[in-house]
N, C-alpha and C positions, 0 to 999 in steps of 0.2 A: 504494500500500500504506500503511497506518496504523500507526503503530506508539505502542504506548500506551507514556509515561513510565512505570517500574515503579520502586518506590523499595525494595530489599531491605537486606539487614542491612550489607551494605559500602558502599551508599550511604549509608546514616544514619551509619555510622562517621566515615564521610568527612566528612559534616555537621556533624560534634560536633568534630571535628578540626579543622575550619576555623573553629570558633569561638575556639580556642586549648586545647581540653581535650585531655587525654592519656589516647588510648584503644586500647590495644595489637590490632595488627591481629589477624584470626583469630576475635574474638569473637564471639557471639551478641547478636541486637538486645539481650535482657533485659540482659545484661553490658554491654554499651555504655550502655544507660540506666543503670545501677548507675553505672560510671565515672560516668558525664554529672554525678551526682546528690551524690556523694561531695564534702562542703568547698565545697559551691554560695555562693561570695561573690554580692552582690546586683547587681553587675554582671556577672555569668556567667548569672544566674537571668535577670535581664531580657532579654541577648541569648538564653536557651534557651528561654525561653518566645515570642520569636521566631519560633523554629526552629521548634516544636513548632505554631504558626498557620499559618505557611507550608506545614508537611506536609498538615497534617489540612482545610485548606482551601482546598488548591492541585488543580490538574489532575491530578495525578500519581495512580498509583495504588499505596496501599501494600500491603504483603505483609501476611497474615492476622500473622505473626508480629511484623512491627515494630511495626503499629497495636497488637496486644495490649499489648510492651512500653511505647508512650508512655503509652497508658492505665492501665498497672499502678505503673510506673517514674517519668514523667516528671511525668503533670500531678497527682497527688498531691505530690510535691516541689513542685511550682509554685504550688499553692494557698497562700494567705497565711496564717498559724495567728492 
């Protein structure tokens, strides 16, 4: 049997949480990327921009909602102004 890696909104939580950010459980992917986003020192950005390679170019497969949030949330914050 196969079983595809799924990555949904408490997995990404969990993600953003292991990086050291503080993101109250329960939330919604878009909520989680807001946290993620909020007071980004430039060594938080560079480990989340990490995060954010690893998701969108890994095996895994993400949930219509999480991929929406990085792309709305995450890598706008992450572009360089």
């Amino acid at each position: 049997m196969m079983h595809a890696d799924l990555i949904d909104q408490e997995d990404l939580r969990e993600r953003l949480v292991a990086l050291g950010l503080s993101i109250p459980s329960g939330v919604s992917a878009e909520q989680a990327c807001s946290y993620a986003v909020s007071g980004l020192s430039p060594e938080r950005a560079a480990a989340l921009k990490q995060l954010v390679e690893e998701l969108l170019g890994g095996n895994a497969t993400l949930l219509p909602a999480v991929r929406e949030a990085i792309s709305r949330t995450l890598l706008p914050a992450l572009i360089p102004h």
